[in-house]
C-alpha positions as CSV (number, residue, x, y, z in Angstrom):
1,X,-19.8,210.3,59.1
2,X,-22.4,210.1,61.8
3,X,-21.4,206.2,62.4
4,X,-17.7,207.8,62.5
5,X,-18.5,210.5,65.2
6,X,-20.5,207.7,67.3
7,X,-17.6,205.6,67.2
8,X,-15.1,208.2,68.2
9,X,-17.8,209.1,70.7
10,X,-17.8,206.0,72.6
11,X,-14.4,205.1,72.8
12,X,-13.6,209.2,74.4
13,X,-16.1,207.7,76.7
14,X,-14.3,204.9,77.1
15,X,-11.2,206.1,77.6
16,X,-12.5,208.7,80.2
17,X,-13.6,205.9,82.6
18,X,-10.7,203.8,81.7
19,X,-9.1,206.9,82.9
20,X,-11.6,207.5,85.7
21,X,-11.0,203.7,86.9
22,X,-7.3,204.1,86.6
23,X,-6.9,207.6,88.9
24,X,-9.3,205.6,91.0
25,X,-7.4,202.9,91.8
26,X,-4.4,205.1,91.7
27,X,-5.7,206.7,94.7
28,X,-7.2,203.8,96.6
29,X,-3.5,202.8,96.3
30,X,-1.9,206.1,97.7
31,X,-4.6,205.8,100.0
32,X,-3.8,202.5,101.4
33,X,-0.2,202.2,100.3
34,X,3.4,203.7,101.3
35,X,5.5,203.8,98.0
36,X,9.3,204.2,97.9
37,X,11.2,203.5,94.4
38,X,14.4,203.4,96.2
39,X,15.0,201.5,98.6
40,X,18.2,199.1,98.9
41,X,19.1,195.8,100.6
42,X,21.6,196.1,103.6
43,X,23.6,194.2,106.0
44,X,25.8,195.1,109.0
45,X,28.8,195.0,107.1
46,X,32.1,193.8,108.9
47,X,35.1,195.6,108.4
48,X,38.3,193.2,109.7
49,X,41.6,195.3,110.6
50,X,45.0,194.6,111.3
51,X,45.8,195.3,115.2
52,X,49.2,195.5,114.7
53,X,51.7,196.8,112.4
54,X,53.8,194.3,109.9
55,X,53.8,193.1,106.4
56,X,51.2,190.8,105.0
57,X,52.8,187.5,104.2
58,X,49.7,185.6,103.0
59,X,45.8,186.3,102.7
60,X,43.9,182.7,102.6
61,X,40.4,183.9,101.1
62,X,39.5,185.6,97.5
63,X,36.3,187.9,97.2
64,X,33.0,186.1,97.1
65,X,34.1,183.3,99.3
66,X,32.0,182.2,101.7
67,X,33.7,181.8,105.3
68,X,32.8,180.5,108.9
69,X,33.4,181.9,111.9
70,X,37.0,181.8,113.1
71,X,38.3,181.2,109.9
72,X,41.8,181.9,109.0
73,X,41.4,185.1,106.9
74,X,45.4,186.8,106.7
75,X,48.8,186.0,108.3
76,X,51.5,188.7,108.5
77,X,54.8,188.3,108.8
78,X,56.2,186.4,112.2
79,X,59.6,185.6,112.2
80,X,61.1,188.6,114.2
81,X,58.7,188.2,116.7
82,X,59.7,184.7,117.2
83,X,63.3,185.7,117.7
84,X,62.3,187.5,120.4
85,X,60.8,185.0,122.0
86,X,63.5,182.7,121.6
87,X,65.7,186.0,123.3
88,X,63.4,186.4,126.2
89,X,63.1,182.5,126.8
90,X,67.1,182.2,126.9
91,X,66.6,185.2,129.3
92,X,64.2,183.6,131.3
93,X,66.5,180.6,131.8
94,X,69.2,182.7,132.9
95,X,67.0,184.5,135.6
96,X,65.4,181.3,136.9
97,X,68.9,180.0,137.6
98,X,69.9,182.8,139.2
99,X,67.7,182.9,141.3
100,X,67.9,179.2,142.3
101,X,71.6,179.6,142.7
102,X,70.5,182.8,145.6
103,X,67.8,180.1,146.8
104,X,70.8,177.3,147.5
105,X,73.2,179.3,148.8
106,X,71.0,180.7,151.3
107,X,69.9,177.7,152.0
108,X,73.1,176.8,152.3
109,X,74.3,179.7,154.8
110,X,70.8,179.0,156.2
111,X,71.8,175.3,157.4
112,X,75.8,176.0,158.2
113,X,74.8,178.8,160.7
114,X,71.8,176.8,162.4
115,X,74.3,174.3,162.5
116,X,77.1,176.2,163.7
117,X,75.0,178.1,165.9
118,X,73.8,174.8,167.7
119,X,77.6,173.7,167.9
120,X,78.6,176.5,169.2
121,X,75.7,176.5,171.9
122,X,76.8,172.8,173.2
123,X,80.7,174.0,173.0
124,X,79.5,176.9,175.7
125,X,77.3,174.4,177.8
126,X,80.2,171.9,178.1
127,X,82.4,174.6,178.5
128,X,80.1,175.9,181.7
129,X,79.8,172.6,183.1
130,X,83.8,171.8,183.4
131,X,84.1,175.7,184.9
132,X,81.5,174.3,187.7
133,X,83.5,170.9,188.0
134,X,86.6,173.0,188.3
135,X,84.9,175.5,190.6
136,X,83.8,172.4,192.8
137,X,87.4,171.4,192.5
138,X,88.9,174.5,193.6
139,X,86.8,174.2,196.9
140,X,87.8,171.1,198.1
141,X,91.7,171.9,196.9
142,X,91.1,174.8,199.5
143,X,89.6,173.0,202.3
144,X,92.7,170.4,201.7
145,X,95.1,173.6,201.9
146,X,93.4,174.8,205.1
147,X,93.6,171.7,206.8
148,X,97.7,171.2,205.2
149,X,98.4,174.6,206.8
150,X,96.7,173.7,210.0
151,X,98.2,170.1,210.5
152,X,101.6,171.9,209.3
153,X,101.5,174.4,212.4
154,X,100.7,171.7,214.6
155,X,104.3,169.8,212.7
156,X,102.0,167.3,212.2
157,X,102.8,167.7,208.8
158,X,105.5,168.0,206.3
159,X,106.2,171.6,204.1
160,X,106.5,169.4,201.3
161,X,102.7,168.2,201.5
162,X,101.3,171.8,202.3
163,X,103.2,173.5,199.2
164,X,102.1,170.6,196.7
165,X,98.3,171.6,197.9
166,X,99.4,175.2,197.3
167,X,100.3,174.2,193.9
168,X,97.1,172.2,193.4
169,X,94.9,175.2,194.2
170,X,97.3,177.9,191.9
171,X,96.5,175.4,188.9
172,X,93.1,175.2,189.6
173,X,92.8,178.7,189.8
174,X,94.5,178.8,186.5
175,X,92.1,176.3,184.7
176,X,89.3,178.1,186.2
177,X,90.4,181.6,184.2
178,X,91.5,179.5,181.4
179,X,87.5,178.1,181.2
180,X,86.1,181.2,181.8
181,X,88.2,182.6,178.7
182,X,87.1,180.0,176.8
183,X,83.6,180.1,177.7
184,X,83.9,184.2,176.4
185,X,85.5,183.5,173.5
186,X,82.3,181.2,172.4
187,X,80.4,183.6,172.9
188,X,81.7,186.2,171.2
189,X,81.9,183.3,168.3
190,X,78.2,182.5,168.6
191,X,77.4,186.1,168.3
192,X,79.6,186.4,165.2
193,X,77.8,183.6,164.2
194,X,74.0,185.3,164.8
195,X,75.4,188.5,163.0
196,X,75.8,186.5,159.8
197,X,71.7,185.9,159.5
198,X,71.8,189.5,158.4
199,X,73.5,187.9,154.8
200,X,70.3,186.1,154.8
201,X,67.7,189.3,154.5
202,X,70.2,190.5,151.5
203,X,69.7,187.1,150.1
204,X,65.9,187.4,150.2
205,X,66.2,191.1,148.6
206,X,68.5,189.1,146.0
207,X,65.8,186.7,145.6
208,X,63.2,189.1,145.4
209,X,64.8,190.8,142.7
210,X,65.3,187.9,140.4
211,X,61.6,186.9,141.2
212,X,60.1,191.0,140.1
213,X,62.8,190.0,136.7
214,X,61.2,186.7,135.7
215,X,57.8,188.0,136.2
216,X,58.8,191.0,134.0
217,X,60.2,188.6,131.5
218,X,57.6,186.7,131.6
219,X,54.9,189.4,130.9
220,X,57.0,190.7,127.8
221,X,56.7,187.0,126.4
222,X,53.0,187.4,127.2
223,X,52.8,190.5,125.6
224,X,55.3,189.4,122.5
225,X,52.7,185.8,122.1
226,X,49.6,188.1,121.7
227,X,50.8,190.3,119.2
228,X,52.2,187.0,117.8
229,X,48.8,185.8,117.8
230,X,47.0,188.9,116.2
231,X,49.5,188.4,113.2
232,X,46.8,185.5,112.1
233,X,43.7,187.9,111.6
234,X,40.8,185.1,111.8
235,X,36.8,185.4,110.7
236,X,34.9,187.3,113.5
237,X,31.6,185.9,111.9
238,X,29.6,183.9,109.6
239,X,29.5,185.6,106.4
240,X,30.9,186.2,102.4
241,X,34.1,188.3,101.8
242,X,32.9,191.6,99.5
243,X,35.9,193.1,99.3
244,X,39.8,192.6,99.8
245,X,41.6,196.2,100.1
246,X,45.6,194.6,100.5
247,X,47.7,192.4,99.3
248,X,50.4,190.3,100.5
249,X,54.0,192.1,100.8
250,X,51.6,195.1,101.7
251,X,53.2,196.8,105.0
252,X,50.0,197.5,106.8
253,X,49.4,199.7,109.8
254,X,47.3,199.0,113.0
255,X,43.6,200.1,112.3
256,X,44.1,199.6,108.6
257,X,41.2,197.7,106.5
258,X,42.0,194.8,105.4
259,X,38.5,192.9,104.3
260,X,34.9,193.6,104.8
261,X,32.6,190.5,105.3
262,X,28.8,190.2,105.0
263,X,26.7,187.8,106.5
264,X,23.7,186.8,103.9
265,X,21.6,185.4,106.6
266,X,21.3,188.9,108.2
267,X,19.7,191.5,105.4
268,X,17.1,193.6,105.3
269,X,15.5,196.7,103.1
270,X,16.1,199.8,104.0
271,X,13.5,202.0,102.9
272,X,13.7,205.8,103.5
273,X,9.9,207.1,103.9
274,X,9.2,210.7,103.4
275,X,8.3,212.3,106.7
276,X,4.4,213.0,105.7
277,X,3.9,209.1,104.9
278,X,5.5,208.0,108.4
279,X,2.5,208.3,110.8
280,X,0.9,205.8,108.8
281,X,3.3,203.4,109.5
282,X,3.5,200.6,112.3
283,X,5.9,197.3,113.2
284,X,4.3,194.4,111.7
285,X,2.7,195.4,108.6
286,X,3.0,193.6,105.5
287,X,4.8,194.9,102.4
288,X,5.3,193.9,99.1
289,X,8.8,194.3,97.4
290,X,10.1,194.3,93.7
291,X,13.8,193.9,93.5
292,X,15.3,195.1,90.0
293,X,17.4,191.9,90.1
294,X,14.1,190.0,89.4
295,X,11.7,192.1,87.3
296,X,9.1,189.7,87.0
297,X,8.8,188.6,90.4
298,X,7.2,189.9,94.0
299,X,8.6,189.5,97.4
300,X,6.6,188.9,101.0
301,X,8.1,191.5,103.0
302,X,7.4,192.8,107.1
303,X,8.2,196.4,108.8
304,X,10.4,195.4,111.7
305,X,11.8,198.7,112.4
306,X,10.8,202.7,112.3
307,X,14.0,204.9,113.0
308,X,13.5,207.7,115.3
309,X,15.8,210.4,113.3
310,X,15.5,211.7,110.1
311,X,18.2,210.6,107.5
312,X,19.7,214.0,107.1
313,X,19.8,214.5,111.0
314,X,21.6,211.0,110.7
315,X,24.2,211.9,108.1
316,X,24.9,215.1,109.2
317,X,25.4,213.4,112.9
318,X,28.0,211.0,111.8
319,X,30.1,213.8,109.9
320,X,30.0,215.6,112.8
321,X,29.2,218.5,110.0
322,X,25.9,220.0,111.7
323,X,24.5,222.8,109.5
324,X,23.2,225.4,110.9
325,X,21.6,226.9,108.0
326,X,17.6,227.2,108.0
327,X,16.4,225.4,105.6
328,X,12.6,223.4,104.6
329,X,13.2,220.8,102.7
330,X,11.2,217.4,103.1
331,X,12.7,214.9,105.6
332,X,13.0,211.1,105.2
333,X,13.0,208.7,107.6
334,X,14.6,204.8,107.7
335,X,12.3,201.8,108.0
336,X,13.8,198.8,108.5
337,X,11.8,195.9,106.3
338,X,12.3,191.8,106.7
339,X,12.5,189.9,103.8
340,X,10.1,186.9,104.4
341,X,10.8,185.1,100.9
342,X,14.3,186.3,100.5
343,X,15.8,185.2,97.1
344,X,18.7,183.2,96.0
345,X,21.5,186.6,95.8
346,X,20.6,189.2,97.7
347,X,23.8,191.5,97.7
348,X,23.9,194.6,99.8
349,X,23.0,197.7,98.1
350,X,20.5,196.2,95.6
351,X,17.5,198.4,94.4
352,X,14.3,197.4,95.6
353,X,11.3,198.8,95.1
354,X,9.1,199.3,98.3
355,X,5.1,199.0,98.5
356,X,3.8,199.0,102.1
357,X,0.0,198.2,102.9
358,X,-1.1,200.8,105.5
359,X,-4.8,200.5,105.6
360,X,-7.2,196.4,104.5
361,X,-4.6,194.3,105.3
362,X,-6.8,191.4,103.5
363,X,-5.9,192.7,100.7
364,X,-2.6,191.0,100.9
365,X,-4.4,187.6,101.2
């Protein structure tokens, strides 16, 4: 009985400092260690949506696949968007002969009035220059007449001779009034002519016109290519399709979700640390990390990042639902962690179990 009681004796006293040693190293730990039992892995997660609105004709990935950069992800439906194309390029045409056709013909009335004009311009010179030769005529018809009628009272003479240099000065008179008509009539042409140029500012209106229509066309063929071009939705990063919300025949809507992507190169834990165990904190300090994925084994983690808002201010922010209800409850904040020895799958949203080393960093050695 005695041996019995000694026995039972021992082991209460071994138990209590089993006990003892187990509370102590329990709180060395809290001590020097920031716990959090659930944390999660995370990644900026990419969210690809249509920009336009039309029918899915084809998607060219399946979930899980693993896609570059600029890879073709979904095609919509084109074909009425090529047809007008095809209408504005047949309209095009037609507006860039137009306007060549206003080009050539005033080019064309462009040349026959400078040429006309310079015609016209020699015709009056020539016509000027036989009015001074018949001027110059008329002069010495009436210095001949003078002397006739002189050499005629003197019956020196004949009638016959003085009235023929009568008649010689009445025709020249009449040749000089028949230039001088002409000469008015060209100008009156040559001013007709000048008038015309006015056709040639309506022709540069004309032309101006058809210019402002083919640049109009041409934006709305612009304008018709992009949305052309956003009908082939393509990768805007490295990454792994998670999920695929449509399907093709699907009539989708600008803004809709069609895929989200991950990159697995870019994850972290996400750890959200109770307001009280935050000042103890700091960028750099090592961490130790057990993902439920992999019972049996421990990761090297690094804090990289400290938020600067508490989770609930955060959630409550992006609902835009403020409460304005007073309330204590404890506060948790997000602390970003690298994964230094990051496994095989680490899928977004994975439990991991946080243990951060605030105090004797050797121990981690």
């Amino acid at each position: 009985m005695r041996t019995r009681n000694f026995h039972l004796k021992w082991i209460s006293i071994f138990a209590i400092l089993v006990g003892l040693a187990f509370a102590t190293y329990e709180g060395f730990h809290w001590f020097t260690h920031v716990y959090e039992f659930d944390a999660r892995i995370r990644s900026d997660m990419t969210r690809v949506s249509s920009r336009v609105n039309g029918t899915i004709e084809n998607i060219h990935v399946k979930e899980g696949a693993s896609i570059k950069k600029g890879d073709l992800l979904v095609t919509m439906k084109v074909e009425q968007i090529k047809e007008r194309i095809r209408a504005i390029e047949a309209q095009l045409k037609e507006a860039g002969a137009q306007k060549d056709k206003l080009i050539a013909e005033k080019f064309s009335l462009e040349s026959s009035l400078s040429s006309r004009t310079a015609t016209k311009i020699e015709e009056i010179l020539a016509f000027k220059l036989d009015l001074t030769t018949l001027k110059d005529r008329l002069r010495l018809a009436e210095k001949k007449l003078e002397r006739s009628r002189y050499l005629f009272s003197k019956n020196l003479a004949s009638r016959k001779n003085m009235e023929s240099e009568q008649d010689n000065v009445l025709n020249l008179k009449g040749q000089i009034k028949a230039a001088e008509a002409r000469i008015r009539v060209a100008e009156l042409e040559s001013k007709e002519i000048l008038s015309r140029k006015a056709e040639l500012v309506v022709f540069d209106q004309d032309i101006k016109i058809a210019s402002i229509t083919l640049e109009r066309l041409k934006a709305r063929k612009r304008e018709l290519e992009v949305d052309l071009s956003e009908r082939q939705i393509h990768s805007p990063t490295d990454g792994i399709v998670d999920r695929i919300f449509k399907n093709p025949g699907e009539y989708v809507e600008d803004a809709d979700e069609l895929i989200i992507v991950h990159d697995p190169e870019n994850v972290w834990v996400e750890a959200n640390i109770v307001e009280g165990q935050i000042r103890h904190l700091e960028i750099g300090q090592p961490v130790k990390l057990h993902l439920n994925a992999y019972p049996f084994e421990m990761f090297r983690g690094e804090v990289i990042g400290i938020g600067q808002v508490t989770l609930n201010d955060l959630q409550e922010t992006q609902s835009g639902a403020i409460s304005n209800k007073a309330r204590k409850i404890e506060q948790r904040i997000p602390v970003k962690i690298k994964i230094l020895d990051k496994p095989k799958i680490t899928a977004p949203g994975m439990l991991v179990e946080v243990n951060i080393q605030i105090r004797d960093r050797t121990l981690f050695k």
